[in-house]
C-alpha positions as a printed NumPy array, in Angstrom:
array([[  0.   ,   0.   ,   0.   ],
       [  0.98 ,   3.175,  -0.521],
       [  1.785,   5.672,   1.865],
       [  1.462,   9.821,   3.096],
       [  4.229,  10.793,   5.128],
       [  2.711,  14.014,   7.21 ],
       [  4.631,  16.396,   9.512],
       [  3.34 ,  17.934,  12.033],
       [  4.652,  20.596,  14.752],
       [  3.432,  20.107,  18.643],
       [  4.767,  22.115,  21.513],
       [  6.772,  20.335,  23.878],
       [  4.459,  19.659,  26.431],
       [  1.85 ,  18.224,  24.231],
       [  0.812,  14.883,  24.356],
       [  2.915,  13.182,  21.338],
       [ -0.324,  10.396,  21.167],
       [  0.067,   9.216,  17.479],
       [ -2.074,   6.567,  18.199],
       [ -4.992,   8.37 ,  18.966],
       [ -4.   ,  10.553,  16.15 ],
       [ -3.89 ,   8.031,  13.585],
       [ -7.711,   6.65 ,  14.519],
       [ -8.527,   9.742,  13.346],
       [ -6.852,   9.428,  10.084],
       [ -8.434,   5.794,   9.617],
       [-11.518,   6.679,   7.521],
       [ -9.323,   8.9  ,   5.391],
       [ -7.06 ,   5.748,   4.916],
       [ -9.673,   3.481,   3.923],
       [-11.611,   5.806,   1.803],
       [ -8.427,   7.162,  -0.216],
       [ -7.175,   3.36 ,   0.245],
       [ -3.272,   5.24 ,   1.486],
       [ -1.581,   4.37 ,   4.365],
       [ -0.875,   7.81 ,   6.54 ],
       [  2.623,   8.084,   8.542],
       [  2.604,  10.661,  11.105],
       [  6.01 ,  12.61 ,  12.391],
       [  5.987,  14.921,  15.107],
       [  8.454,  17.488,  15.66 ],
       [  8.892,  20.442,  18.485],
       [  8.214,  24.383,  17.02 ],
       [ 11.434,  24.832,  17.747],
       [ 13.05 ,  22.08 ,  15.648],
       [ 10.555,  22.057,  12.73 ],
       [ 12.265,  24.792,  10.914],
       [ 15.239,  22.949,  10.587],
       [ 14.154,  19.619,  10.674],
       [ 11.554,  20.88 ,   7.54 ],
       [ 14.749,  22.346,   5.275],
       [ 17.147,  18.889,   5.861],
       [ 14.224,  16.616,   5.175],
       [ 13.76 ,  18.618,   2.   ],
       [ 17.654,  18.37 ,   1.553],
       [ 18.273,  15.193,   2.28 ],
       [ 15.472,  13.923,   0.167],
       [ 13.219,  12.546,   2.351],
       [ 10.445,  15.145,   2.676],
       [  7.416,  14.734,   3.824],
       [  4.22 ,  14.624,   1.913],
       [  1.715,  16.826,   3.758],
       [  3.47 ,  19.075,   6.268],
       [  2.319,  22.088,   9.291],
       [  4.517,  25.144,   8.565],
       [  4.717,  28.07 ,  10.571],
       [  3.493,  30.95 ,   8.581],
       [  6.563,  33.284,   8.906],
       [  8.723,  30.053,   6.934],
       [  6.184,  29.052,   4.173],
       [  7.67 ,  32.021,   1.446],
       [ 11.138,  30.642,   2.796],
       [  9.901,  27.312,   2.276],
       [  8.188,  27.679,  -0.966],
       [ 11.683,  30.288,  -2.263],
       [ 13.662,  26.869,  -2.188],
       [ 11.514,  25.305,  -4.323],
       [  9.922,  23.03 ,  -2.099],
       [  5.994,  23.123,  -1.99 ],
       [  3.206,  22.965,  -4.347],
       [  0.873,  25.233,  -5.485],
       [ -2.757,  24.576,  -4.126],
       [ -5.291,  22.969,  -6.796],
       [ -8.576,  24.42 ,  -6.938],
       [ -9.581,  22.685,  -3.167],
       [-12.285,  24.09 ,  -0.474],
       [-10.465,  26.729,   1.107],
       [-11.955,  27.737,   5.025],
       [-12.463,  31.167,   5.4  ],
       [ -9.614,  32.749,   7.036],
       [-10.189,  34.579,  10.546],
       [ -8.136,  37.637,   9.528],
       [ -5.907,  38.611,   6.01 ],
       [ -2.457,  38.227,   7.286],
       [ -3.14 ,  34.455,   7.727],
       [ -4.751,  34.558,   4.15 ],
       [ -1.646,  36.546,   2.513],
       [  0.802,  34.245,   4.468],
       [ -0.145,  31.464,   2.215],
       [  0.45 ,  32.746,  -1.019],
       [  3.725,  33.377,  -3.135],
       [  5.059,  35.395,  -6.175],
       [  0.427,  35.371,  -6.513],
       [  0.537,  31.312,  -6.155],
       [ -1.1  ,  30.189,  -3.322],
       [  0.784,  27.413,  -2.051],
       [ -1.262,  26.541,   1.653],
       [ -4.126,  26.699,   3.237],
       [ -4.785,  28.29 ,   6.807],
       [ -4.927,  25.555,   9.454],
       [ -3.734,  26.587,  12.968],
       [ -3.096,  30.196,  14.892],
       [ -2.129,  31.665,  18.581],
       [ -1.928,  34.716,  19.611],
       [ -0.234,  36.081,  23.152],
       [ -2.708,  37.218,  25.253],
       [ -3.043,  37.829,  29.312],
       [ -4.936,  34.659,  31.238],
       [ -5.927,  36.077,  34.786],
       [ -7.311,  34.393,  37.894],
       [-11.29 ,  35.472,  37.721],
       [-11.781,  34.464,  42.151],
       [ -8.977,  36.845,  42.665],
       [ -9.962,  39.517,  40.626],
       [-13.134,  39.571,  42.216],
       [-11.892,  39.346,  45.63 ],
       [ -9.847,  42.333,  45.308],
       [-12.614,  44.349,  43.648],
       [-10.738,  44.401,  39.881],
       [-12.35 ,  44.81 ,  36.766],
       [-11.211,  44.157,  33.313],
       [-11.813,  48.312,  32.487],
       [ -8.945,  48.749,  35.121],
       [ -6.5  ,  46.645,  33.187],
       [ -7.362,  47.754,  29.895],
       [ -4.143,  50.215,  29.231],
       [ -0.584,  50.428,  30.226],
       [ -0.79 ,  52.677,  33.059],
       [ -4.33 ,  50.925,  34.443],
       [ -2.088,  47.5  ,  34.519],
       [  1.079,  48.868,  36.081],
       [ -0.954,  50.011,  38.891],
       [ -2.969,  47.009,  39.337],
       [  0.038,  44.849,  39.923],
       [  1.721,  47.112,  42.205],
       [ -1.612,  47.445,  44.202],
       [ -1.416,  43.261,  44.375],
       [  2.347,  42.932,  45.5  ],
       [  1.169,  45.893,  48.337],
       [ -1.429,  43.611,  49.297],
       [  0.674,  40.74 ,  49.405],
       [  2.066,  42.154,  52.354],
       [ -0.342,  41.451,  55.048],
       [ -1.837,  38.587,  52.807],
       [  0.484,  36.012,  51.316],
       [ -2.728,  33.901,  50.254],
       [ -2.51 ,  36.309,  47.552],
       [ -0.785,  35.011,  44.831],
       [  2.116,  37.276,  43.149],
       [  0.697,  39.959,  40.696],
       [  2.1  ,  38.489,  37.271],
       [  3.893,  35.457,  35.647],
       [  6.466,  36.626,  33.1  ],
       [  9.496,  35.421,  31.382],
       [ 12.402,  37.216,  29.431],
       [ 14.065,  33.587,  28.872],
       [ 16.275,  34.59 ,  25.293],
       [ 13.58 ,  32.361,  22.764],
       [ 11.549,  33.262,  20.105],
       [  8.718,  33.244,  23.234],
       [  9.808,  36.213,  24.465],
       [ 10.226,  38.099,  21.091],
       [  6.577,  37.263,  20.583],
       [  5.585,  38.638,  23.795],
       [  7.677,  42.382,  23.543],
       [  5.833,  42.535,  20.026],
       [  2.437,  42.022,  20.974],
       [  3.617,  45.51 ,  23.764],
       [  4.533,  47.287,  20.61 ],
       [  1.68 ,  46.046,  18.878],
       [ -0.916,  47.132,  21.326],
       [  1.195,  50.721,  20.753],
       [ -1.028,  50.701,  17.293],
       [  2.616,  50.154,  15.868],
       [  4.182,  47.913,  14.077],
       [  7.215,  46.459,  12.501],
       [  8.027,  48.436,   9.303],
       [  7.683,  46.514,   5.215],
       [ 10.88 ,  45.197,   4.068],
       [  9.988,  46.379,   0.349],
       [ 11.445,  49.258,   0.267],
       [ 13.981,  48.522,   2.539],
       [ 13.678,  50.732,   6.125],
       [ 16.442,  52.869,   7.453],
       [ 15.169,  51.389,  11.118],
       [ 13.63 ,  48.339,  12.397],
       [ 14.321,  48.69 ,  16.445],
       [ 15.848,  51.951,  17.478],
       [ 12.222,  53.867,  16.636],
       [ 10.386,  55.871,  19.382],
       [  7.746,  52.894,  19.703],
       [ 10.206,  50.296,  20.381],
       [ 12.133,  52.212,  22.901],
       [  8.788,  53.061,  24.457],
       [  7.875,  49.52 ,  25.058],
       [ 12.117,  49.32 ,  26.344],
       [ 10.817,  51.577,  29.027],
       [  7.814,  50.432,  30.311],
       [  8.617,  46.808,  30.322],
       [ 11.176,  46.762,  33.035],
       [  9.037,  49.497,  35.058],
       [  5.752,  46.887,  35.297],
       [  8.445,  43.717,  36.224],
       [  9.816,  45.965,  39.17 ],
       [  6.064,  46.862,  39.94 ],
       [  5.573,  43.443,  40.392],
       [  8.755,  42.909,  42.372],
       [ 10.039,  40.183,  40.066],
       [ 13.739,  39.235,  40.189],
       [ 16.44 ,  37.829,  37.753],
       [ 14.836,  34.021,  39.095],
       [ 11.352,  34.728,  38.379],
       [ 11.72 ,  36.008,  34.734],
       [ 14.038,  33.66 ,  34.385],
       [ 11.858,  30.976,  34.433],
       [ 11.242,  28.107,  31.472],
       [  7.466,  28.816,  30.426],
       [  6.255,  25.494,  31.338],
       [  7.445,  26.077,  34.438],
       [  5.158,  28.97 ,  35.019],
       [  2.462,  26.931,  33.053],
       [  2.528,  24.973,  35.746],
       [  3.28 ,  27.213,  38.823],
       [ -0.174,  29.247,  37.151],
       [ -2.277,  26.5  ,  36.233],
       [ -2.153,  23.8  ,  38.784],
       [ -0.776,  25.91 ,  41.406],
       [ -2.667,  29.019,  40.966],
       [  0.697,  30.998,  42.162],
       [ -0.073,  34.098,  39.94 ],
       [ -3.071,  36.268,  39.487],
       [ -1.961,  37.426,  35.608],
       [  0.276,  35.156,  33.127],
       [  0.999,  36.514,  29.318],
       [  2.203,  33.944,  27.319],
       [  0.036,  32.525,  24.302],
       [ -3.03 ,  31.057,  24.906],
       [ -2.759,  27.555,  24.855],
       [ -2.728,  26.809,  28.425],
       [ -6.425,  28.831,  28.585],
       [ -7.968,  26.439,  25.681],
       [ -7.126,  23.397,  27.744],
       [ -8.691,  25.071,  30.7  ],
       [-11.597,  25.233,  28.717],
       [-12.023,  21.852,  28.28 ],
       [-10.818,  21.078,  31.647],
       [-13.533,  22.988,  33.928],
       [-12.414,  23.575,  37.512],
       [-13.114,  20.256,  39.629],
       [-11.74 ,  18.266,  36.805],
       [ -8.459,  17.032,  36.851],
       [ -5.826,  19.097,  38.435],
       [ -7.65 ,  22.108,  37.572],
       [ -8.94 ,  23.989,  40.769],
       [ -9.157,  27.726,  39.344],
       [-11.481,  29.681,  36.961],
       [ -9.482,  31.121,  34.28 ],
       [-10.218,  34.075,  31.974],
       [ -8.415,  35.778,  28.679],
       [ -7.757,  39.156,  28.574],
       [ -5.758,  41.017,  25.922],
       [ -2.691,  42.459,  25.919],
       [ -3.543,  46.17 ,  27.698],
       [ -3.099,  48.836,  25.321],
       [ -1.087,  52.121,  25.394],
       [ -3.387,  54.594,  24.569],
       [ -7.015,  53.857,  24.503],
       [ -7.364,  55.795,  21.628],
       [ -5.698,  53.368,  19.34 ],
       [ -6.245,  49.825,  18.211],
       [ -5.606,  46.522,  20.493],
       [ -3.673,  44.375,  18.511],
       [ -1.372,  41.811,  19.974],
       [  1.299,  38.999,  18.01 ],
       [ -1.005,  36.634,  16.141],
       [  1.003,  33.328,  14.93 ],
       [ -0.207,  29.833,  13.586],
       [  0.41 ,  27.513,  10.756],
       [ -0.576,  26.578,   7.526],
       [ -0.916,  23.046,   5.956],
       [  1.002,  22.912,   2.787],
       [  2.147,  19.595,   0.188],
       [  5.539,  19.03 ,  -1.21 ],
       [  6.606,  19.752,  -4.533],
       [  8.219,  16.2  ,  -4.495],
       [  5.635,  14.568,  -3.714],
       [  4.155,  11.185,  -5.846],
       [  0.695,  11.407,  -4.614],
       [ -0.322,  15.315,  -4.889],
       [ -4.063,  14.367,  -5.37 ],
       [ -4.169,  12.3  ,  -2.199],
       [ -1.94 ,  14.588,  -0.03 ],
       [ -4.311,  17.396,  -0.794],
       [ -7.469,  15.877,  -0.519],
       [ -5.663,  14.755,   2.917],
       [ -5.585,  18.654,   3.849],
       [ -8.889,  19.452,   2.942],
       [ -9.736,  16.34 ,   5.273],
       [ -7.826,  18.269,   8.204],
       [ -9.188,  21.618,   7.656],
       [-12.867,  19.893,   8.149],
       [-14.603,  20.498,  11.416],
       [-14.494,  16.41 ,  12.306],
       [-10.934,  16.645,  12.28 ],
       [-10.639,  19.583,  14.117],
       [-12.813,  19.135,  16.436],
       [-10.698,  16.083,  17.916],
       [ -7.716,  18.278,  17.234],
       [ -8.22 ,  20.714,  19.238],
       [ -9.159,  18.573,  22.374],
       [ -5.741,  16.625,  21.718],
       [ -3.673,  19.446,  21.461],
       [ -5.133,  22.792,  22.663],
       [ -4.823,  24.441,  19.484],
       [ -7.586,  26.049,  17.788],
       [ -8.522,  26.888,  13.722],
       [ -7.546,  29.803,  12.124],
       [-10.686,  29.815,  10.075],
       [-14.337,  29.849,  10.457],
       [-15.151,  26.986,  12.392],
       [-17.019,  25.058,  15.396],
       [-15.259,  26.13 ,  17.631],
       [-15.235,  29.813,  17.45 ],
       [-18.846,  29.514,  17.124],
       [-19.313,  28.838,  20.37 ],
       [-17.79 ,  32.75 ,  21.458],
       [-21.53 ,  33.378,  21.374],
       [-22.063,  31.678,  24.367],
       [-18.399,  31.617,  25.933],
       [-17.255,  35.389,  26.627],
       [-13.303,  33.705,  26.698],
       [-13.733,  32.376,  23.35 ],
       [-15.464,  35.682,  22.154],
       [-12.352,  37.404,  23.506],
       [-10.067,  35.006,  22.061],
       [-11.535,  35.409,  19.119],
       [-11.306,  39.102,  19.087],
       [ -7.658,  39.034,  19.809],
       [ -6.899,  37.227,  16.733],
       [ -9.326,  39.03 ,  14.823],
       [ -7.248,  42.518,  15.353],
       [ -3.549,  41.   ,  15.668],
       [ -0.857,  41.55 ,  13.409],
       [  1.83 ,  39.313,  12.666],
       [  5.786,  40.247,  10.718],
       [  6.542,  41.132,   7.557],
       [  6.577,  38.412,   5.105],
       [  9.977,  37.719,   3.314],
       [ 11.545,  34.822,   2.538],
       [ 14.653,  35.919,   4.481],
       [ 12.564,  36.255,   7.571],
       [ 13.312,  33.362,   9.547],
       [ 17.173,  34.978,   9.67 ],
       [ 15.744,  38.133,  10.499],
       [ 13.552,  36.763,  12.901],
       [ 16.751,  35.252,  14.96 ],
       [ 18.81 ,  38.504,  14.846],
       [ 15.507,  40.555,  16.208],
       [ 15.093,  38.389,  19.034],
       [ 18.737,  38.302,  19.994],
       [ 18.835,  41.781,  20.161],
       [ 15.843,  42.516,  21.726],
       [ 16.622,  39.594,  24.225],
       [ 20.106,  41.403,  24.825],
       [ 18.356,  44.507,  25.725],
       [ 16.032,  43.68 ,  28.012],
       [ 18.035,  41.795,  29.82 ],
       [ 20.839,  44.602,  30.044],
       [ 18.207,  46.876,  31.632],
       [ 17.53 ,  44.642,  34.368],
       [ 20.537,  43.503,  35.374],
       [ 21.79 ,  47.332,  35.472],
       [ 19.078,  49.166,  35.529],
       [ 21.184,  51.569,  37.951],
       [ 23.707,  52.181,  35.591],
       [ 22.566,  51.741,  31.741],
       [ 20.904,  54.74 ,  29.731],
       [ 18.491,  55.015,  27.071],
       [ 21.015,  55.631,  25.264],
       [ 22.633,  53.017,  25.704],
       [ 20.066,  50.86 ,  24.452],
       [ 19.526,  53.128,  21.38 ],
       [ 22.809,  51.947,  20.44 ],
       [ 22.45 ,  48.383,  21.035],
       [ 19.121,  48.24 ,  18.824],
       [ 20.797,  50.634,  16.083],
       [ 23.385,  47.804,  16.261],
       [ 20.847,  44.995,  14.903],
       [ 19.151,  46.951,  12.545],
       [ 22.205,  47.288,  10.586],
       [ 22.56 ,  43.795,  11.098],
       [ 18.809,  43.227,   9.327],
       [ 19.439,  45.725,   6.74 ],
       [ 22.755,  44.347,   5.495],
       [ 21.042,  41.066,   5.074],
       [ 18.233,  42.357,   3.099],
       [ 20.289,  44.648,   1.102],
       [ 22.012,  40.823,  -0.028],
       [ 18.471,  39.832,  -0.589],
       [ 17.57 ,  42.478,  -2.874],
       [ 15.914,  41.518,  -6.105],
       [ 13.623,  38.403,  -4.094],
       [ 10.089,  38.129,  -4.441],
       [  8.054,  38.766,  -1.347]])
C-alpha cells in the first residue's frame, strides 16, 4: 500500500499520542485506500528539521509550517501550489496573505495563537478588579503594584504576574504584541527601512517593560523561568493572578472545567492592555498553515488529505488533543456566542498583526530576538547604571545587522 508521510509541529508539552492521532486518520485511509505516517516534531526544531528533510530527500508529503517560513519554504523550491480545493475562510488577512507566493497560493490556513493575558477570575473579584482597570498600560502597572502591596499582610494572595524574558523566540513574541498594542508595528521590508528597532515605539515599550516587572517585584529568578514552568506554577498551582504567554494553556482550561483534573481555578483571557485607549488593540497573532511538497508522488491524495484536516471532524478532535484552535471559520469559534473567553479570544486574533513576510525572515527573525533579548536583559541587570542611550545603540546595532542582510536579498520576491 501506498503511503502519506505528514509532519506535524506540537509544543513540547503536548501529548505526542500518534495513536490516537492516527484513529482519526483511519476513515481517510480506507476511503483514499493510502496508508498515513505521522512525524511529530517540536516548534522549535521544525524549521530545521523541515529544510534537511527537504535536503536530504526525504520530505514529507503533507506538512504544518509556521506561517513566517512558508515564502522561505516555498523560495527553495519546495511546496506545491494549491489545486482548486475548499479553502476555510480565514479569521483575519495576514493568515490569508501568508499562504500565497510570487500570486501562487501554495497553503491553506490551518492553525493560529496569539499572546494574550490569562488572569485568575476568584482573585480579581476578591480584590474588587475589573477588566476596564487593566485595559491600558498605566491601568495594569498600577494594578500589579496594588497586588504585591497587598501581598504584604496577605500572602494567600498570589504574586501579581507570571512573566518570562528567557532569550527564545517566546519572548520576542511577547515584547511585540507591547509594541503592537502601541497601534505600531514592525516596518515593510519592500522598500527597505532605514530602522527596524531603534524607533520611538520600540524604545517606548524598552521603558515600560522593566518598570511593570519591578512593579511586580520580580527578580532575575522569576523572569528567568522556562514557560512550562510557570504553566505549571499558574495553572495547577494558581501561584499568579496574571500570566501573558500565548493562549494555549487557557484552551485546555476550557475543556478542563475547575473540579476536573488538576484544575482547581477559573481562568479568563484578557488582551494584551493597550497604550493609549485611543488606538487599536492588537497583539502577536502566529499559527500555521498546511502545505504539500513539490516532491511529492501522490499530490491528489496529499491534498485531498488537507482538505480532510481543515474539516470540522478533524478539528474538532484536534483541538481537544492538542489545545490548538482553527484559524478559520469553524465550530469552535462559534461557540464565542455563548463563551465570553472564546469571544475574547476570538477578538484578539481578529485585530492581531503578525511580521513582515519575506523569505529571508526566519534569519531576520533570529537577529531581532537576539537583540531585543540582549536589551532587556541589560536593563535589568543594570538598571542603575545603563541609559536610554545606551540601548539606542544596542538596537541601532541589529538593525544594521537586518538591513545588510536584506540589502544581499535584494531583487527576491516577497
Amino acid at each position: 500500500m501506498a503511503t502519506l508521510r505528514v509532519l506535524l509541529i506540537i509544543t513540547d508539552n503536548e501529548k505526542n499520542d500518534g495513536s490516537i492521532l492516527q484513529d482519526k486518520f483511519l476513515e481517510f485511509e480506507k476511503r483514499e485506500n493510502i496508508e498515513i505516517k505521522t512525524t511529530f516534531v517540536s516548534w522549535n526544531r521544525a524549521y530545521e528539521n523541515i529544510i534537511m528533510a527537504f535536503k536530504e530527500g526525504n520530505a514529507p508529503d503533507v506538512l504544518q509550517i509556521g506561517t513566517t517560513w512558508l515564502r522561505t519554504i516555498a523560495h527553495l523550491g519546495y511546496l506545491s501550489k494549491t489545486p482548486d480545493i475548499k479553502v476555510r475562510k480565514p479569521l483575519t488577512k495576514w493568515i490569508e496573505n501568508c499562504c500565497f507566493y510570487q500570486g501562487k497560493r501554495i497553503g491553506v490556513p490551518w492553525l493560529t495563537d496569539a499572546v494574550a493575558i490569562a488572569a485568575r477570575q476568584d482573585i480579581m473579584k476578591k480584590l474588587d478588579i475589573t477588566k476596564e482597570d487593566i485595559r491600558d498600560w498605566s491601568g495594569f502597572y498600577n494594578i500589579c503594584k496594588y497586588i504585591k502591596e497587598k501581598r504584604i499582610n496577605n500572602r494567600t494572595i498570589p504574586q501579581p504576574l507570571a512573566f518570562t524574558l528567557r532569550p527564545e523566540m517566546g519572548s520576542f513574541h511577547r515584547f511585540s504584541s507591547w509594541l503592537f498594542a502601541q497601534g505600531d508595528s514592525y516596518p515593510s521590508i519592500n522598500p527597505l527601512p532605514d530602522k527596524f528597532l531603534s524607533k520611538d515605539s520600540v524604545i517606548k515599550v524598552f521603558e515600560y517593560l522593566p518598570r511593570l516587572l519591578k512593579a511586580c517585584n520580580l527578580g532575575i529568578s522569576d523572569i528567568d523561568k522556562h514557560p512550562y514552568q510557570l504553566d505549571d506554577d499558574f495553572y495547577e498551582n494558581g501561584s499568579y493572578v496574571f500570566f501573558i504567554r500565548n493562549w494555549n494553556g487557557m484552551i485546555n482550561d476550557l475543556f478542563n472545567p475547575p473540579g476536573k483534573g488538576n484544575n482547581k481555578h477559573l481562568y479568563t483571557v484578557l488582551p494584551i492592555p493597550i497604550k493609549d485607549p485611543e488606538k487599536g488593540n492588537g497583539a502577536f497573532g502566529g499559527g500555521s498553515v498546511l502545505s504539500v511538497s513539490s516532491n511529492t508522488n501522490y499530490p491528489d491524495k496529499a491534498w485531498n488529505l488537507v482538505e480532510y484536516m481543515i474539516s470540522d471532524e478533524f478539528t474538532n478532535q484536534w483541538i481537544k488533543l492538542t489545545g490548538e484552535v482553527p484559524a478559520y471559520e469553524a465550530d469552535f469559534w462559534r461557540k464565542r456566542f455563548s463563551d465570553p473567553r472564546i469571544d475574547t479570544m476570538y477578538k484578539i486574533i481578529v485585530n492581531s498583526q503578525t511580521y513582515p513576510l519575506h523569505p529571508a525572515w526566519p534569519t531576520l527573525e533570529e537577529l531581532l530576538h537576539q537583540g531585543i533579548s540582549s536589551c532587556l536583559w541589560r536593563i535589568i541587570e543594570d538598571s542603575s547604571n545603563l541609559s536610554i542611550e545606551n540601548i539606542i545603540q544596542l538596537l541601532k546595532k541589529t538593525d544594521r545587522d537586518i538591513i545588510n542582510i536584506l540589502k544581499i536579498c535584494w531583487g527576491v520576491e516577497q
